[in-house]
C-alpha positions as CSV (number, residue, x, y, z in Angstrom):
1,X,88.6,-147.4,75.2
2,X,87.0,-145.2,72.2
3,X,89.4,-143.3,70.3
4,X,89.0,-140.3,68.2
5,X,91.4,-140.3,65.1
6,X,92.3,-137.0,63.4
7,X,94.4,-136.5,60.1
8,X,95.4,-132.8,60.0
9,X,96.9,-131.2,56.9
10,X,98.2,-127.8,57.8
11,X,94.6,-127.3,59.8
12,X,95.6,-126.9,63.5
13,X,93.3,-124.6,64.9
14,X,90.1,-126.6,63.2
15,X,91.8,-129.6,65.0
16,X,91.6,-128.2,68.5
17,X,88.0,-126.4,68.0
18,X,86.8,-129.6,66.9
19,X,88.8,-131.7,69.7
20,X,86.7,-129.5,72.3
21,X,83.6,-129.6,70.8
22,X,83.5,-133.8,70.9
23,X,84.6,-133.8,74.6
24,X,81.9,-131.3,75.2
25,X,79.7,-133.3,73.6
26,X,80.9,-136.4,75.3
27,X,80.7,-135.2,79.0
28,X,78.1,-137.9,79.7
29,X,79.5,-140.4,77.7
30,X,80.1,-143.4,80.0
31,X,82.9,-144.6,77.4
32,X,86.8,-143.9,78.1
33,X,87.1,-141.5,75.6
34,X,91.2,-140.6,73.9
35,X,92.4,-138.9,70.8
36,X,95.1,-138.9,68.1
37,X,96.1,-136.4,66.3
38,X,98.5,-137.6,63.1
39,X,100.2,-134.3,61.9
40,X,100.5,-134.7,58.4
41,X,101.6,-131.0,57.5
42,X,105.2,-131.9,57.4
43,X,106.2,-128.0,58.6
44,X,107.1,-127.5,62.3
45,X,104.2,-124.6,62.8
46,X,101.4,-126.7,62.6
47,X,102.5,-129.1,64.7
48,X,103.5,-126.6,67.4
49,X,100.0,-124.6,67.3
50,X,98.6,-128.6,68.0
51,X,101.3,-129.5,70.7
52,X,101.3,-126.0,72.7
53,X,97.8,-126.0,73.1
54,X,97.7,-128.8,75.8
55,X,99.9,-129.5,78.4
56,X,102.2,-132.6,77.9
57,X,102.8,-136.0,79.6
58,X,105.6,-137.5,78.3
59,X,107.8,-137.1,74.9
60,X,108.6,-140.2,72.7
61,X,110.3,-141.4,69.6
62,X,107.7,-142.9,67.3
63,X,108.4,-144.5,63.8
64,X,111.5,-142.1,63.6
65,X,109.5,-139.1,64.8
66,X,108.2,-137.3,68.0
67,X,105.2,-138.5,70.0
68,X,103.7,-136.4,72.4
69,X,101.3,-137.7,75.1
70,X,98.7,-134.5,76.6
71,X,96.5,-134.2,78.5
72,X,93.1,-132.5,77.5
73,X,91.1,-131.6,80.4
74,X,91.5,-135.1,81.5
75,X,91.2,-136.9,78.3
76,X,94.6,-138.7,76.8
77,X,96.0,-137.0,73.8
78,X,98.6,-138.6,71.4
79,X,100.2,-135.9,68.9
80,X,102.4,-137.5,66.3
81,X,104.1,-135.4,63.9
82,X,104.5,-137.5,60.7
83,X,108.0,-136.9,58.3
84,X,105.7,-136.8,55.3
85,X,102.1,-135.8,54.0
86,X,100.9,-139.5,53.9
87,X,97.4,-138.6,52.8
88,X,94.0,-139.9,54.1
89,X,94.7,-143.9,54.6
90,X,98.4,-144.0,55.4
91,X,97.5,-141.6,58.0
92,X,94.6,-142.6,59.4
93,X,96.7,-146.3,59.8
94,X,99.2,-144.6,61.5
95,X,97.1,-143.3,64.4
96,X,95.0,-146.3,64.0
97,X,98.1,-148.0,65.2
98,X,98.9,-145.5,67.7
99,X,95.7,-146.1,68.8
100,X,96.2,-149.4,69.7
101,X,100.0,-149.4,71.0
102,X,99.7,-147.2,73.3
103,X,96.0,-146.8,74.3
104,X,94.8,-150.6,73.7
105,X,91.7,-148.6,71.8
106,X,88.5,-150.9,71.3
107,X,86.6,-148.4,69.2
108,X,88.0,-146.1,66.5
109,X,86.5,-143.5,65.3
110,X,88.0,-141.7,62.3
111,X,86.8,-137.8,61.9
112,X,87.7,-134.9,59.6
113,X,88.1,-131.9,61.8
114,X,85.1,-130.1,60.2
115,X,82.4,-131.6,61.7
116,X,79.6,-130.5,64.8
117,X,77.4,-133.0,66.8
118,X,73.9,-131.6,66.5
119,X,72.6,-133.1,69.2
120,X,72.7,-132.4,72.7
121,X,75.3,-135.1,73.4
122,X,77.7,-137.3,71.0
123,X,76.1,-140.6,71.9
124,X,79.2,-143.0,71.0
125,X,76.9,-145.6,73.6
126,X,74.5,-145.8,70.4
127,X,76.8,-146.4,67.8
128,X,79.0,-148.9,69.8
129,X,75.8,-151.2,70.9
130,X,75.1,-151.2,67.1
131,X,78.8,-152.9,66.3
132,X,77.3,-155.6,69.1
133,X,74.8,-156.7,66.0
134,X,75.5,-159.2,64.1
135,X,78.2,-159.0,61.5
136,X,78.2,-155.9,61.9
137,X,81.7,-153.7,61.2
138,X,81.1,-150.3,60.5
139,X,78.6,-147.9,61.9
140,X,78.2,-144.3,60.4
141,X,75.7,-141.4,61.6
142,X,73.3,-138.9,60.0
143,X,75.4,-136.5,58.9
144,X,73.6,-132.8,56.5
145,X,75.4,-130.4,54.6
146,X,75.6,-126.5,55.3
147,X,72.4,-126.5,53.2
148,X,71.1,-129.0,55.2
149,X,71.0,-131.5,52.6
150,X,71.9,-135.4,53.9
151,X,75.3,-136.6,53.0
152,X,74.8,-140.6,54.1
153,X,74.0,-143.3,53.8
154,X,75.7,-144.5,50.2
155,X,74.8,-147.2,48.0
156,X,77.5,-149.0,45.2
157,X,77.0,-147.5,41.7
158,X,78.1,-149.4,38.6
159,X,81.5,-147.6,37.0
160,X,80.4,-146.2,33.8
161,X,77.0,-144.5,35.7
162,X,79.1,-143.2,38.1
163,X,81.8,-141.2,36.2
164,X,81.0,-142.0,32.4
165,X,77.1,-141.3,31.4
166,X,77.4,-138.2,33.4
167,X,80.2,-136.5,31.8
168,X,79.5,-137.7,28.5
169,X,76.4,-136.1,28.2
170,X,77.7,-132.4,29.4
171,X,76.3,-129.9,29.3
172,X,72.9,-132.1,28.6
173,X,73.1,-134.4,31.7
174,X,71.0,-132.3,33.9
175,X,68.2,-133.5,31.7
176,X,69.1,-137.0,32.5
177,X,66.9,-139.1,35.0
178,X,68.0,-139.3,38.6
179,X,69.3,-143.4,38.3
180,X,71.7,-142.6,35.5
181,X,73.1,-139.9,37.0
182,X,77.0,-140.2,38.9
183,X,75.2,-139.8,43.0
184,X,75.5,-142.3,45.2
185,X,73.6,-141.1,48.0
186,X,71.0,-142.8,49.2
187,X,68.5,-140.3,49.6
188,X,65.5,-142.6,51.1
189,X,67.0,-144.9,53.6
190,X,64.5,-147.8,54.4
191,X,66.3,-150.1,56.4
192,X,70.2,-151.6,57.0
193,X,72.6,-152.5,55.8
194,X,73.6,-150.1,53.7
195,X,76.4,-150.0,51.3
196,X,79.1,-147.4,52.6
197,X,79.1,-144.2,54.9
198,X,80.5,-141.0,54.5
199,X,84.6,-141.1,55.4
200,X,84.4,-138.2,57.1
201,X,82.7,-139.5,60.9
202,X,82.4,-143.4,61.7
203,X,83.2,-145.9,63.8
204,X,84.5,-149.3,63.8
205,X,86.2,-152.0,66.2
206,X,89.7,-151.6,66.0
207,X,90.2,-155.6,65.9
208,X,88.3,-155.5,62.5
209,X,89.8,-152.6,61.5
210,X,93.2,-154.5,61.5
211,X,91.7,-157.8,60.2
212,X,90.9,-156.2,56.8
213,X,94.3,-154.5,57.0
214,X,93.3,-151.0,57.6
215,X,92.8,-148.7,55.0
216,X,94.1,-149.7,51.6
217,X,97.1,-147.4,51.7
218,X,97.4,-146.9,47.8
219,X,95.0,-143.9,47.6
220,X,96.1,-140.4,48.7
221,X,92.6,-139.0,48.9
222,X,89.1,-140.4,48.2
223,X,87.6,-143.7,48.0
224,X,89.4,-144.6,51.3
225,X,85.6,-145.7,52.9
226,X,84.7,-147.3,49.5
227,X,87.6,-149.8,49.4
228,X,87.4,-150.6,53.1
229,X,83.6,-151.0,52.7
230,X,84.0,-153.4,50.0
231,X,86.9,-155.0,52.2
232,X,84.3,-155.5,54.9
233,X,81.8,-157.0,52.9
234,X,84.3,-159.8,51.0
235,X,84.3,-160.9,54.8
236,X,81.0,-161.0,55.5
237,X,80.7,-158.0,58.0
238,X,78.1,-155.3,57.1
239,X,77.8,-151.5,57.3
240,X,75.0,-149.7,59.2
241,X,73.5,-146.5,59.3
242,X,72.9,-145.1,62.3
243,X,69.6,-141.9,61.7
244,X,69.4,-141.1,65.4
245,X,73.0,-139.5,66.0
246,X,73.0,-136.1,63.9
247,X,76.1,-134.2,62.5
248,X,77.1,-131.6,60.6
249,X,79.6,-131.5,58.1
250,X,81.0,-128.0,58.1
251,X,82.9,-128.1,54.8
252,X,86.7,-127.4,55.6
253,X,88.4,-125.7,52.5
254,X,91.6,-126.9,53.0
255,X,91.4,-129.6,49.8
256,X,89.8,-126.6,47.6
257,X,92.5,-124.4,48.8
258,X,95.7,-126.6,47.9
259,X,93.7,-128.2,44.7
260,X,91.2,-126.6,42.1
261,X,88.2,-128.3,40.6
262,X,89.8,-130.3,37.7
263,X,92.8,-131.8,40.4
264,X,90.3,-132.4,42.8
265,X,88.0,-134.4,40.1
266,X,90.8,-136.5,38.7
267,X,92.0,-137.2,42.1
268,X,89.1,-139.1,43.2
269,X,88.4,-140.2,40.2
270,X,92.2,-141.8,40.2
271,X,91.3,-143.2,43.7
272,X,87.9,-144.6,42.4
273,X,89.0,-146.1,39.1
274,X,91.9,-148.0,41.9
275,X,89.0,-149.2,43.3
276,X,86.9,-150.4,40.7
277,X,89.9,-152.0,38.8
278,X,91.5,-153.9,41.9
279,X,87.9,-154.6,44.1
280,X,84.7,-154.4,41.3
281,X,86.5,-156.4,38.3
282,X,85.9,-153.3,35.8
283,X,88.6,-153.8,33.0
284,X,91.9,-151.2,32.4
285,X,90.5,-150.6,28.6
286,X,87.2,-148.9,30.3
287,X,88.7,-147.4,32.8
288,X,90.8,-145.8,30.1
289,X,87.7,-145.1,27.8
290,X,85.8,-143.6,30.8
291,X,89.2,-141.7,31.4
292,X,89.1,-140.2,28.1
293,X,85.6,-139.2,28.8
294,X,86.2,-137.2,31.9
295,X,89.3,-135.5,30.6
296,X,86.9,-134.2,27.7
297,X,84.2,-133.4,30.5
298,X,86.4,-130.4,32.3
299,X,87.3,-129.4,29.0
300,X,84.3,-128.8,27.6
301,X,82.9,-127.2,30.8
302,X,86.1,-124.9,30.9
303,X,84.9,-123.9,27.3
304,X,81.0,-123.3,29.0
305,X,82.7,-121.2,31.6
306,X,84.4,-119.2,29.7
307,X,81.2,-118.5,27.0
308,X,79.1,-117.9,30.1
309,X,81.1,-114.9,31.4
310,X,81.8,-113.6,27.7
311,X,77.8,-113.3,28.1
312,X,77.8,-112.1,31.5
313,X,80.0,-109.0,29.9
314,X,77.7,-108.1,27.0
């Protein structure tokens, strides 16, 4: 059993549009294919555009709230409404667990709801004989931008290039070269395994999964992949990159809508500094220092925002 796992914030329509795409997609799939769906929106209308849209099995009690088995044009639906917005880990580990209560999943694959499969068909076959390599835990596609522009594989940066050097130098570090700069895509992928793949579409055996104890449920957002990456590798299991199944991420603006730019930077960079403290050894003090930094970054680019449009009005 392969099971797609969805965390919807408050994004119910994108949910079921993305829900029919993969089963379109996975028609010729040979795989027992299910979903979950973990409501994180905490109001009833979200949760009610998800369950009305399918027809429904059975009703149970869950973890002190409703679970709804559908059925999907012949595929198995679980709908849980969670009692609070958990955020990215705590609910992907939730229908992680559904997952495997009531569906005895073998495969999980965790998905944002913004995402098309480019190809003719979804081929889950591919990605699944690649878990059958070796040490191998975690197996992520190609996945482009809207501007067609690749968004995996990843490699680990050191801490200070990846959120110190950068902002320090701003409004200067454009002139900096490309290996001092904060990415972390790997943009010339030669061979596996690679370091991490994107959060956002991958799959991995739901007996590893719980062996590294899920998703490390002390971020809310970002830097879920990078911890359980890291987790992986401190157990000797590797990640893998998998070029011939093609995605698209269509950017959902549900994060931009609910958070502006400087939120949304300090809240991965919150997540990412959890990780570099408590799984890379980096220290508290630079942390702190590299804190200090940042803070002074969206400041001084708030100041460059504001001198730019004083231009654009002269």
């Amino acid at each position: 059993m392969l099971t797609f796992i969805f965390v919807d914030y408050k994004s119910g329509e994108a949910t079921l549009n993305c829900i029919a795409h993969y089963i379109k997609k996975c028609k010729k799939s040979p795989a027992e294919i299910s979903f979950v769906v973990v409501d994180n929106s905490v109001d009833d209308g979200n949760f009610v555009k998800l369950s009305s849209a399918y027809s429904t099995i059975s009703i149970t009690e869950y973890d002190g709230s409703v679970l709804e088995e559908k059925n999907v044009d012949g595929y198995r639906l679980l709908l849980w409404k969670n009692t609070s917005n958990a955020g990215y880990g705590k609910g992907n580990n939730a229908g992680a667990k559904i997952a495997g209560e009531f569906l005895g999943s073998d495969y999980l694959i965790f998905t944002n709801n913004d995402l098309l499969v480019l190809d003719d068909t979804l081929s889950v076959d591919t990605l699944i004989a690649e878990t059958e390599k070796p040490n191998v835990a975690i197996v992520g596609p190609s996945i482009v931008g809207k501007d067609g522009r690749p968004q995996n594989p990843y490699f680990e940066k050191n801490f200070f290039l990846r959120w110190g050097l950068d902002n320090l130098c701003y409004p200067l570090a454009r002139f900096l070269p490309k290996k001092l700069t904060s990415g972390d895509l790997q943009e010339n992928f030669v061979q596996n395994p690679v370091f991490r793949v994107m959060g956002a579409f991958f799959l991995i055996p739901r007996r590893i999964f719980e062996e590294v104890g899920c998703f490390d449920p002390n971020t809310f957002l970002f830097a879920e992949e990078l911890i359980l990456s890291r987790k992986l590798h401190d157990r000797g299991y590797v990640t893998h990159y998998v070029p011939a199944v093609h995605l698209l991420h269509n950017h959902s603006e549900i994060i931009n809508k609910n958070y502006d730019f400087s939120k949304r930077l300090m809240l991965r960079f919150e997540s990412e500094s959890y990780y570099y403290k408590n799984y890379a050894g980096v220290s508290s003090v630079q942390i702190f220092v590299v804190r200090m930094i940042l803070k002074s970054y969206i400041f001084r680019k708030k100041i460059c925002k504001k001198i730019k449009s004083l231009f654009k009005k002269v």
